[in-house]
C-alpha positions in Angstrom: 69.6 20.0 -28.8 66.5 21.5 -30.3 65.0 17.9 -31.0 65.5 17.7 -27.0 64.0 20.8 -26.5 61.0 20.3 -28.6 60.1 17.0 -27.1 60.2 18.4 -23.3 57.9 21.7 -24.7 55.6 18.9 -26.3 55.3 16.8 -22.9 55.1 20.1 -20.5 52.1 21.2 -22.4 50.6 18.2 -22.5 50.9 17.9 -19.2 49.3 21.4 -19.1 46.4 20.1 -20.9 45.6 16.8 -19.0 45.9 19.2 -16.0 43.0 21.6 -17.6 41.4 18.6 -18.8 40.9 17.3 -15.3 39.8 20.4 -13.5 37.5 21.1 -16.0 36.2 17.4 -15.6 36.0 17.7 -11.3 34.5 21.1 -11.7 31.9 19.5 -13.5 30.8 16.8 -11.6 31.3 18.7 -8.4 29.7 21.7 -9.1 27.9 21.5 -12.9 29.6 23.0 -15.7 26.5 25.7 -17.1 26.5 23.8 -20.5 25.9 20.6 -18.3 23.4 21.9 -16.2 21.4 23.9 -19.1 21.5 20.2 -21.2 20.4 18.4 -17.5 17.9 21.2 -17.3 16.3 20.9 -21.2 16.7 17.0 -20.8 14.4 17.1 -17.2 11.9 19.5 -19.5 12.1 17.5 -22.0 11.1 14.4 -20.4 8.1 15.6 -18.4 6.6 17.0 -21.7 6.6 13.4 -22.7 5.5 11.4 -20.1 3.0 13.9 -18.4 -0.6 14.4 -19.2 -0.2 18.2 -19.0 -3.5 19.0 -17.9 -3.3 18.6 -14.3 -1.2 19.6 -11.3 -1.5 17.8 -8.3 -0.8 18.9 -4.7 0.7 16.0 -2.3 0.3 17.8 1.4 1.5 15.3 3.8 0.6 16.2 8.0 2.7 14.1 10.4 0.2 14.5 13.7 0.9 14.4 17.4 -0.3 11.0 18.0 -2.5 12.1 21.4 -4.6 14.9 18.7 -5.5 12.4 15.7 -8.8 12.9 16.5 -9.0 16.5 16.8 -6.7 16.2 13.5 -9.8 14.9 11.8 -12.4 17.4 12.6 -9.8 20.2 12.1 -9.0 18.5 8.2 -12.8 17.7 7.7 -13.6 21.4 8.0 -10.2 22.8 5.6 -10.7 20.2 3.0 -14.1 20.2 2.4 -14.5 24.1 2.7 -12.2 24.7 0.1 -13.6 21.5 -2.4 -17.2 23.6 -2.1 -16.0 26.6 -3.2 -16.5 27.9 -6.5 -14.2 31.0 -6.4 -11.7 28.4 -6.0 -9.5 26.1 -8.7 -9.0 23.0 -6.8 -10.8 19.6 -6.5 -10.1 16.9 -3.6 -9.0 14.0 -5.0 -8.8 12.2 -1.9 -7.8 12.3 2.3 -5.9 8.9 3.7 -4.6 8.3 7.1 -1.5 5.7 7.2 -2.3 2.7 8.8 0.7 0.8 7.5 4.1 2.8 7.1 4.3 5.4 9.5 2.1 5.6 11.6 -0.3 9.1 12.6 0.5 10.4 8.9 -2.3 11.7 6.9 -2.0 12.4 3.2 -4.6 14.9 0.8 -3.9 14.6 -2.2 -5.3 17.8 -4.4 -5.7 18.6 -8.0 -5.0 21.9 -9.5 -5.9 23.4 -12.9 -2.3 23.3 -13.9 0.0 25.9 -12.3 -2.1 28.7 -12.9 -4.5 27.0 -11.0 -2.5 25.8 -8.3 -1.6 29.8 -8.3 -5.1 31.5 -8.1 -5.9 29.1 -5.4 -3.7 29.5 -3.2 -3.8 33.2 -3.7 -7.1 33.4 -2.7 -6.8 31.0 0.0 -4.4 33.5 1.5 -6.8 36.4 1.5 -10.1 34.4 2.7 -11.2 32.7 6.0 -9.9 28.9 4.8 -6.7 30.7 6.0 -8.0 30.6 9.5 -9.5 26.9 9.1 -6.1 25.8 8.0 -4.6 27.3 10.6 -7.0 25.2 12.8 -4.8 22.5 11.8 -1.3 23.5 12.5 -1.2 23.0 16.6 -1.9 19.2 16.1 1.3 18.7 14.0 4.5 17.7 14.3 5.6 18.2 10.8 4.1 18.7 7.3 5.2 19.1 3.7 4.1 19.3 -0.2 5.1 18.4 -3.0 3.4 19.2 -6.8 3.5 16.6 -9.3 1.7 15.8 -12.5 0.1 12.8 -13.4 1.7 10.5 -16.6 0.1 10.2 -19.7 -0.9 6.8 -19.6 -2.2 6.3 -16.1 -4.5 9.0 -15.2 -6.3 9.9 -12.0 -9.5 8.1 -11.6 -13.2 10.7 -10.8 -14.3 10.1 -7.4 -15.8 6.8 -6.7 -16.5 4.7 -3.2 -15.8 0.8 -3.3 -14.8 0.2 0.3 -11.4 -1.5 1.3 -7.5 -0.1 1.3 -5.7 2.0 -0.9 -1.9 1.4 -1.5 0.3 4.3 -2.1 4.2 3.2 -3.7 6.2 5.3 -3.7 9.9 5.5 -6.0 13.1 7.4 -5.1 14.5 7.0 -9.1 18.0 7.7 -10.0 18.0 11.0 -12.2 17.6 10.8 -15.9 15.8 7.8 -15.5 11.9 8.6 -15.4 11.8 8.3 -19.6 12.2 4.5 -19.0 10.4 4.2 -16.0 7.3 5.6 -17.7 8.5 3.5 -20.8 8.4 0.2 -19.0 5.2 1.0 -17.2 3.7 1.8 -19.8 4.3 -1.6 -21.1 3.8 -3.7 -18.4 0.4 -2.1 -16.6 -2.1 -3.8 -19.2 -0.7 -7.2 -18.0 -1.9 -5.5 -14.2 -5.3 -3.8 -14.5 -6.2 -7.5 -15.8 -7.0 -7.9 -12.0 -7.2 -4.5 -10.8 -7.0 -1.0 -12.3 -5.0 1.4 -10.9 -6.2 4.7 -8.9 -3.2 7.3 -10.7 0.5 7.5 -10.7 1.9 11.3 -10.9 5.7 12.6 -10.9 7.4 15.3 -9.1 8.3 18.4 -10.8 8.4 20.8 -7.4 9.6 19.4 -3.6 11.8 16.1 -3.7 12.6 15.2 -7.4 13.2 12.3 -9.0 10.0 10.7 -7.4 7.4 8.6 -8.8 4.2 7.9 -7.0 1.3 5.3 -7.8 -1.8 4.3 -5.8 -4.3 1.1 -5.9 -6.8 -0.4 -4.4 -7.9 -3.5 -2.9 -10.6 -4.7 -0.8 -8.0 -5.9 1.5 -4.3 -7.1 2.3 -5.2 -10.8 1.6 -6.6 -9.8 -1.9 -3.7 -7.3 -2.3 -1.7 -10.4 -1.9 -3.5 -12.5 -4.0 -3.6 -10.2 -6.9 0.0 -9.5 -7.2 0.9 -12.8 -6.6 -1.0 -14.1 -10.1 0.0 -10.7 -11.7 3.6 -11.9 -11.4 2.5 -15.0 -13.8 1.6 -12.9 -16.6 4.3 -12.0 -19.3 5.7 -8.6 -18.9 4.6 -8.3 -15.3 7.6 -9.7 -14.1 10.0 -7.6 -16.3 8.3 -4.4 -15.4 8.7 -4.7 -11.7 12.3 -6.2 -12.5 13.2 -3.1 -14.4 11.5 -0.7 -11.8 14.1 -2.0 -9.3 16.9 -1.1 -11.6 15.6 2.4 -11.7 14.7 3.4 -8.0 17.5 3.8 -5.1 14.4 3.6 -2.6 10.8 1.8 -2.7 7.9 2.8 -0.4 4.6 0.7 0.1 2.4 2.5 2.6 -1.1 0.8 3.2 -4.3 3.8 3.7 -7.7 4.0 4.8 -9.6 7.2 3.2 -11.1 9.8 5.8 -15.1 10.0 6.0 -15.1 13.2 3.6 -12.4 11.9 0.7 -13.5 11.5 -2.3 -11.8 8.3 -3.0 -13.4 5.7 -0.4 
């Protein structure tokens, strides 16, 4: 009888314990337990002190425009952009203004570079409390929609200074799984030697702040047929292959959006 009685006690509290066990387990994955999201949190840290250059923090501000004001657009981004490059109280550069002419259309991107975050927090302090506040706002009745993201550029691909050569600019963009930006920089960072052997890349930056888990680089051609030409021999070259094999094992969405710089970016 007590034999009986030990072996049910044994089975009802292990019962009791897978019970825990799994509840603990679909808490987790539904919600986060904290010890996982403090270890996800130190990993993401973790990672972007290794792959980023530090120095830097760059602004993506992407306007969506009403397709019937892209030309009043223009004169209204001409004005912000290049007040606020020309001013010294200010500590923010222009890397460079495109306008989407393959992706979607009547999308312009400015892409602008802070002094790290205490940079990117002076500036737009001071934007605030100054008239570019009233030239932005010049802006905001030919848009539809508009958003920002600030990223930092990777170690081993940093932005190029300002420079006019003529032709397209490509802008790829990568929606990676999380956790997986270590090897993403990893591989690149292996495989982009066999590249600049034809053409040498413009930057590639991640997001720390807006939609995560993104990776963005840019190039630039003197047109699509080159474009074409270039990456078609890049795939001959050892490690080329592999790199862009690898980069579809890390991404859940790929972006390729074809540019043509505005008359005042810095990057022509």
């Amino acid at each position: 009888m007590l034999a009986r009685l030990s072996a049910r006690t044994v089975r009802r509290n292990a019962a009791v314990a897978g019970q825990a066990r799994r509840g603990i387990s679909v808490q987790s994955l539904l919600h986060g337990s904290p010890e996982a999201k403090q270890e996800g949190d130190v990993q993401i840290q973790q990672h972007s002190r290794l792959v980023a250059r530090g120095k830097y923090v760059h602004g993506f501000e992407v306007h969506k425009v009403k397709p019937s004001a892209v030309s009043e657009y223009k004169k209204a981004a001409e004005a912000y952009y290049t007040a606020i490059k020309e001013d010294p109280d200010l500590h923010v550069k222009l890397t460079g203004s495109w306008e989407a002419v393959v992706g979607e259309q009547d999308t312009f991107y400015h892409i602008l570079e802070y002094e790290n975050y205490s940079g990117y927090d002076k500036t737009t302090r001071k934007i605030k409390n100054s008239e570019h506040i009233n030239t932005y706002n010049k802006l905001i009745p030919y848009l539809t929609a508009r958003s920002q993201q600030l990223c930092q550029e990777f170690a081993f691909f940093p932005t190029i200074p300002p420079r006019t050569e003529g032709g397209i600019f490509e802008l790829r963009t990568y929606q990676l799984h999380p956790g997986t930006l270590l090897q993403w920089e990893q591989t690149w960072r292996k495989g982009i030697e066999a590249r600049r052997q034809f053409v040498a890349p413009v930057g590639a930056w991640f997001s720390q702040v807006g939609r995560l888990h993104q990776v963005h680089h840019m190039w630039q051609y003197p047109d699509l047929h080159s474009r074409k030409e270039t990456r078609e021999t890049a795939w001959k070259l050892d490690g080329w292959s592999e790199t862009v094999s690898k980069t579809a094992e890390f991404s859940m969405l790929m972006d390729a959006i074809i540019l043509e710089p505005l008359s005042f970016s810095m990057l022509k």
